[in-house]
N, C-alpha and C positions, 0 to 999 in steps of 0.2 A: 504494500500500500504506500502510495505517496506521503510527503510529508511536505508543508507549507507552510508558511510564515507570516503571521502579522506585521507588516510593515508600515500599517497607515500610519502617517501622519495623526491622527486624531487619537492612540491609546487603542484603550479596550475597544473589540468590536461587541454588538451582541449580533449573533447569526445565526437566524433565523434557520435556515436551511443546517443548521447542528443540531440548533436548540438549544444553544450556551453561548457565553460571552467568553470571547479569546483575549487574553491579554495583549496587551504592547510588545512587540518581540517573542512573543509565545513560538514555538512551534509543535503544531499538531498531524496527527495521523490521520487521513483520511481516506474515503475511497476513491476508485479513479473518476467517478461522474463528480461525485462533488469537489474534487480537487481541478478539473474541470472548467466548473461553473462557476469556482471561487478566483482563480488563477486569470478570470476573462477579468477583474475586478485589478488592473494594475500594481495599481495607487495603493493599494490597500493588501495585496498577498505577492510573493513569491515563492518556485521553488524551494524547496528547501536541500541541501547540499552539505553531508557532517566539515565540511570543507570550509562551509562558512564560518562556524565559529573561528576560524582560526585567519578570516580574512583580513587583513590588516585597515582595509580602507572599505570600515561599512560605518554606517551611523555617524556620528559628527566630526569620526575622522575623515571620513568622504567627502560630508559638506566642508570643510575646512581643507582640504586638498583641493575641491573647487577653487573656495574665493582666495585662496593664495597662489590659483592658476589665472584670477581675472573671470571664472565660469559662474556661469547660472547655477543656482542649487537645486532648482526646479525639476520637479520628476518624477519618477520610479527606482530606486536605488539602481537599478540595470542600465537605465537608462544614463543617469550621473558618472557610472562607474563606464562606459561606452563614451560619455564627451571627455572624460580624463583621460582615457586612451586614447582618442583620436586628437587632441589637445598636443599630447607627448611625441607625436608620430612624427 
């Protein structure tokens, strides 16, 4: 079964389609339809990857490698970590 991530911007979600409220950074187990259906939702889930804890540039050390590259912070963490790369190139 997949695993995804809370990543909004806003904290806890509650969701509806679990039927519980997922913390901020939480990551949970779900099936492949709801992972899915949640994953269409950007802004607010990604993949989840055990690769990521150990990411050095996620959460406000991301934003902060932006604005000390001049970049927008504006996003989807995938999306941020994609202008840092092409930033560098």
């Amino acid at each position: 079964m997949p695993k995804i991530k809370n990543v909004s911007r806003f904290g806890a979600l509650d969701v509806p389609l679990l039927g519980r409220i997922v913390d901020a950074d939480e990551v949970i187990e779900v099936t492949d339809e709801q992972a899915s259906r949640l994953l269409d939702q950007a802004d607010n889930w990604r993949p989840f990857h055990p690769t990521d804890e150990n990411d050095p540039l996620r959460g406000q050390a991301l934003d902060e490698a932006l604005k000390a590259a001049g970049l927008p912070i504006t996003g989807s963490a995938d999306e941020k970590r994609q202008r840092l790369v092409d930033a560098r190139r």
